[in-house]
C-alpha positions as CSV (number, residue, x, y, z in Angstrom):
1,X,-7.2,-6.2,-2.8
2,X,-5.0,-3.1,-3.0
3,X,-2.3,-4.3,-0.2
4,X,-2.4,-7.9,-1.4
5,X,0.7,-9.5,-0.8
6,X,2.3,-6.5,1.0
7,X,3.8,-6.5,4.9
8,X,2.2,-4.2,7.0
9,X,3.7,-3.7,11.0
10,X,2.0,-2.1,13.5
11,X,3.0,-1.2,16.6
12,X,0.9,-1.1,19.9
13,X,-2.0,-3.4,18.0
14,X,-3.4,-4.8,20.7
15,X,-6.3,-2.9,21.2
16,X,-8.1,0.1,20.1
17,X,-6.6,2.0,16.4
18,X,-3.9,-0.4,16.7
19,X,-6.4,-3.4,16.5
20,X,-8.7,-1.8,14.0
21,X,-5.8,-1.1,11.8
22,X,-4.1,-4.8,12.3
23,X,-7.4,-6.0,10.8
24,X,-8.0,-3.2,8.3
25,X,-4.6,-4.0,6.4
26,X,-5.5,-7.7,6.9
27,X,-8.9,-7.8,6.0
28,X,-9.5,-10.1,2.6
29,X,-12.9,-9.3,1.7
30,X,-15.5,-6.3,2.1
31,X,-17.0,-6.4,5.7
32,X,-15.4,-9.5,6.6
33,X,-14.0,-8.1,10.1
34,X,-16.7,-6.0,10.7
35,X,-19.2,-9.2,11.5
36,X,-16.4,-10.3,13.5
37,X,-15.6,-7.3,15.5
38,X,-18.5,-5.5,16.2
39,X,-18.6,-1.1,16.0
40,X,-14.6,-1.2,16.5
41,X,-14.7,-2.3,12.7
42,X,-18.1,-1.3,11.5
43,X,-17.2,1.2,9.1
44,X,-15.3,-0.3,5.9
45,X,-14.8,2.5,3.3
46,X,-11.7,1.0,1.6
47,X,-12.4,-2.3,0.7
48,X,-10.5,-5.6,1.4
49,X,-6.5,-4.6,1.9
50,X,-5.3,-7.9,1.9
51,X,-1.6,-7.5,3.5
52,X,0.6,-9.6,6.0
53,X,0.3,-8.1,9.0
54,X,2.8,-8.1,11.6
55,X,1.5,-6.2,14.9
56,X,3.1,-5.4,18.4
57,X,2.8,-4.7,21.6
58,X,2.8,-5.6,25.7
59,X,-0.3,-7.1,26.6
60,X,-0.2,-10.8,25.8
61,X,-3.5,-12.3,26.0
62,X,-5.3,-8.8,24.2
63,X,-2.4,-9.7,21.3
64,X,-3.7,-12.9,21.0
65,X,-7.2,-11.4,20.7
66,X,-5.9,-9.6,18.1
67,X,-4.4,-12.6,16.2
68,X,-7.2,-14.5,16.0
69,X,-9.4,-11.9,14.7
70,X,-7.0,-12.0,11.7
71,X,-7.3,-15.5,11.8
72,X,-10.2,-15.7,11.0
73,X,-10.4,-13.7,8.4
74,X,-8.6,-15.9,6.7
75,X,-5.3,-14.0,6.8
76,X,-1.8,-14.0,7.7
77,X,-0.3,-12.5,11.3
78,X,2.1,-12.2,13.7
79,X,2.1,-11.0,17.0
80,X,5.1,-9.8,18.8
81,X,5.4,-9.1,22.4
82,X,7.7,-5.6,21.9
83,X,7.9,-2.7,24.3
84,X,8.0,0.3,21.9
85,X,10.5,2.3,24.4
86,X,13.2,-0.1,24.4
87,X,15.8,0.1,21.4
88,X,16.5,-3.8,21.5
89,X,12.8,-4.3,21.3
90,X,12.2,-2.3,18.0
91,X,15.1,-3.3,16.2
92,X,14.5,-7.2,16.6
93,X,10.4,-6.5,15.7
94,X,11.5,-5.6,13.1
95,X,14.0,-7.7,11.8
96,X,11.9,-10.6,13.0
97,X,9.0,-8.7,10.7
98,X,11.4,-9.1,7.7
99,X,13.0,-12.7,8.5
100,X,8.9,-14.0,8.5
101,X,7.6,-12.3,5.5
102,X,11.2,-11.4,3.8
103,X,10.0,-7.1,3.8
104,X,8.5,-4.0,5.0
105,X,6.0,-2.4,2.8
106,X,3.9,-0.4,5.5
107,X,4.6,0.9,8.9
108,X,1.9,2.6,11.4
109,X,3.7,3.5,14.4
110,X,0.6,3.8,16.9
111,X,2.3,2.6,20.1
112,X,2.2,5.5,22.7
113,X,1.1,6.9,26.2
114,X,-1.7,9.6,27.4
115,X,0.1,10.3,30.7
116,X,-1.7,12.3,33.5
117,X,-4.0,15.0,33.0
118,X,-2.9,18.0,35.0
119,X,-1.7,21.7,34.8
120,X,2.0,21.7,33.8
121,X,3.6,23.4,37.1
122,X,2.2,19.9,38.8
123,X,3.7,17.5,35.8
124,X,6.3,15.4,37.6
125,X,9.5,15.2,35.9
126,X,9.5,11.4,36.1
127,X,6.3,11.3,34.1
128,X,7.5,13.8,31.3
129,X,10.5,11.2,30.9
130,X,8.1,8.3,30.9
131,X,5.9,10.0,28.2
132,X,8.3,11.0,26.0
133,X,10.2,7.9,25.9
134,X,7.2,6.1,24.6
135,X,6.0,8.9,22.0
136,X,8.7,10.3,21.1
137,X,11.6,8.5,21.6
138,X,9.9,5.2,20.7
139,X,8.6,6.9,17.7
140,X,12.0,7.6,16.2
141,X,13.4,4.1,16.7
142,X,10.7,2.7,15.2
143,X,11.3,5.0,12.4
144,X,15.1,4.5,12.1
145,X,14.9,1.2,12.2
146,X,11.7,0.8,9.6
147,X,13.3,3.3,7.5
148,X,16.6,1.3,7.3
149,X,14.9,-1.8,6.1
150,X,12.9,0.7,3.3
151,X,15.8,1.9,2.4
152,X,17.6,-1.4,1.4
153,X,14.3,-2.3,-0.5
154,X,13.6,0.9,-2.5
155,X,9.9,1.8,-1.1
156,X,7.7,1.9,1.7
157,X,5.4,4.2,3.6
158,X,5.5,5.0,7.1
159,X,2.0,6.1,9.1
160,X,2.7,8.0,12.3
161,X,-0.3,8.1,14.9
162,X,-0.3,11.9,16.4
163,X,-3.7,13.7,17.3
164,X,-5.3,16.5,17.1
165,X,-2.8,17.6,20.1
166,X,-0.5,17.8,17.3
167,X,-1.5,20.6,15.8
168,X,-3.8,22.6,18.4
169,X,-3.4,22.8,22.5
170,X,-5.8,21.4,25.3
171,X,-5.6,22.6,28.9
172,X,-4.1,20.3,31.2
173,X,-2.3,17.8,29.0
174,X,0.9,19.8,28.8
175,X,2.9,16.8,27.9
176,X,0.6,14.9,25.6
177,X,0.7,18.1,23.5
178,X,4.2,18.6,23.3
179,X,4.9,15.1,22.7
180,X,2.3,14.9,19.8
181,X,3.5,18.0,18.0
182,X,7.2,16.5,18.5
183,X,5.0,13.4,16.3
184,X,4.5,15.8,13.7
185,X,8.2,17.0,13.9
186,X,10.0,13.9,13.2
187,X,7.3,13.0,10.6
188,X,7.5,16.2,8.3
189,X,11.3,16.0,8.6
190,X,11.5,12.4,7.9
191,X,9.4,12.9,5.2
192,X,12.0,15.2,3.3
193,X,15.0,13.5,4.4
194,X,13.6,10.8,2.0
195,X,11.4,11.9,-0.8
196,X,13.6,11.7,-3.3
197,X,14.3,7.9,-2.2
198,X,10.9,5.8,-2.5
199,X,9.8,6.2,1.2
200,X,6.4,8.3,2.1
201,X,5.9,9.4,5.9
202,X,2.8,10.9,6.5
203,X,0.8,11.3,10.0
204,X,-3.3,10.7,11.1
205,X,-4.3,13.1,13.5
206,X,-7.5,11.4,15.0
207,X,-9.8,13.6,17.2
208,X,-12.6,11.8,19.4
209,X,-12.7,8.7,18.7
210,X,-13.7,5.6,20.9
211,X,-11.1,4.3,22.7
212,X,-10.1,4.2,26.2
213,X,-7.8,6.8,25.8
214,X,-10.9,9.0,25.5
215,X,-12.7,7.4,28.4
216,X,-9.8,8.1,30.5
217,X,-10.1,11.6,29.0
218,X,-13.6,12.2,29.5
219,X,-13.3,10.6,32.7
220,X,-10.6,13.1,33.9
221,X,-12.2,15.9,32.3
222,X,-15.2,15.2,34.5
223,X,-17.5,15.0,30.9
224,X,-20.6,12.3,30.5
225,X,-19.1,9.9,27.9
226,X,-22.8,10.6,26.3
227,X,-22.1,14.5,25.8
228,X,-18.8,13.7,24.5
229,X,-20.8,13.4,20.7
230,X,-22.6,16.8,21.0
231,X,-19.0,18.5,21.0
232,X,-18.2,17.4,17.8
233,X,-19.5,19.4,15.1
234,X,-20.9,15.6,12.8
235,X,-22.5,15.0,16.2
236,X,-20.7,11.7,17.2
237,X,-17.9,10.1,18.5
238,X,-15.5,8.6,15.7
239,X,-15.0,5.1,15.5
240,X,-11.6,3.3,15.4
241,X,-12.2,1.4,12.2
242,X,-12.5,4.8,10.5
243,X,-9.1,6.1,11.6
244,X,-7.8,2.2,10.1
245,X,-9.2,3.0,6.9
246,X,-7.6,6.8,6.6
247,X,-4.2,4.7,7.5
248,X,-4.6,2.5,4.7
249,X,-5.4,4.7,2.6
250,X,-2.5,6.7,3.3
251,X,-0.6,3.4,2.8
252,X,-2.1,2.7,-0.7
253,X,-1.2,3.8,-4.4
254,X,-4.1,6.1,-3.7
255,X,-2.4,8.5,-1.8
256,X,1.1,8.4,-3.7
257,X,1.7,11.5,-4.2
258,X,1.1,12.6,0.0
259,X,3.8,12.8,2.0
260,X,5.1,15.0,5.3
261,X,1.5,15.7,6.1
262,X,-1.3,15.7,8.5
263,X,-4.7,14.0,7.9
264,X,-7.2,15.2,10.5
265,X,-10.0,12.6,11.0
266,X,-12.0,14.6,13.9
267,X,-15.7,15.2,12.9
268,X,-14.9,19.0,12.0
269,X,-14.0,19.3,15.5
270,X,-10.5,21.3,15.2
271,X,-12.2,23.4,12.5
272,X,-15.0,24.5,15.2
């Protein structure tokens, strides 16, 4: 198990990457979730992780979903109802992470909003607040405070969630974009502010993958979810369970000397 033993938190883990990650770092044996959970966990590339797993987020009953997928794989969890815009709410997740399992080892900060799809002169201002204080905003508490408890232990490795709108532009999502490449900002700058000092920060930017996020997308964008695959150069939609592994990979030994950068896990779609 190449996370055995370690505490991993994630934040907005009650469904989608965030669920497929929760169990990825939990997971105790090769395929063990993936008869449990169906395509959201089909693909396991990385073998049993074997970490505590702390995971957040505000919708109760999915949470509890959540938990007792871990369950029963036989490994540890918490769940922690935790709004990721809210200051208070970060900093006690995460000293209620440390008081349970005593540190922080891993951190995928995957809580965040899509907003409304439309061109930017007809983006409301309230929205662009509302956006940015989950994405952005929430982002960097979660980092501060992560990054504090890191510091005190001498290691740890942080996993922002951006996108592909992190690095390239789409029409009509305006504020997604900009609050996606501000992802990338804090990570690359985090990620020299403390090099030198035992912590790695790194990003995934995931392209199409199955999710409701993309649902809502395709929806909005007035595409047949079944032509949504032919876009993408592999011909398919990505799964969740593949963007979990590319997180704890980032998260393992494996990848120890990566830090401050992207990984695109998109089907070669950016590069068409």
């Amino acid at each position: 198990m190449i996370l055995q033993d370690k505490v991993a938190l994630v934040t907005g883990g009650t469904s989608g990457i965030g669920r497929a990650t929760a169990l990825a770092f939990a997971q105790r044996s090769v395929g063990a979730a993936s008869r449990r959970e169906g395509k959201l966990n089909e693909v396991i590339a990385f073998g049993a992780a074997g970490a505590k797993v702390v995971f957040s987020g505000r919708r109760d009953a999915e949470g509890e979903k959540t938990a007792k997928l871990i369950r029963e794989t036989g490994a540890e969890c918490l769940y922690v109802h935790s709004d990721a815009s809210k200051e208070e709410d970060i900093k006690a997740l995460v000293l209620h992470t440390v008081a349970t399992y005593g540190r922080l080892d891993y951190a995928f900060n995957n809580a965040g909003s899509d907003g409304s799809f439309k061109p930017l002169h007809e983006q409301l201002i309230e929205d662009f607040d509302n956006l940015m204080a989950i994405n952005v905003r929430g982002l960097f508490l979660c980092m501060k405070y992560e990054i504090q408890q890191m510091l005190s232990q001498g290691s740890g490795v942080i996993v922002n969630n951006s996108s592909t709108s992190g690095l390239v532009a789409f029409p009509e999502t305006s504020l997604y974009v900009a609050s996606k490449h501000a992802v990338m900002g804090l990570t690359r700058s985090g990620a020299l502010d403390y090099a030198k000092q035992g912590i790695r920060i790194n990003a995934i930017n995931p392209g199409p993958i199955a999710t409701d996020f993309m649902a809502r997308a395709a929806d909005q964008w007035s595409i047949p979810s079944d032509e949504l695959g032919s876009m993408v150069p592999m011909g398919r939609i990505g799964q969740a369970a593949e963007i979990a592994q590319a997180v704890v990979f980032l998260c393992s030994d494996a990848a120890s000397y990566i830090t401050g950068q992207p990984l695109v896990i998109d089907g070669g779609y950016t590069a068409s």
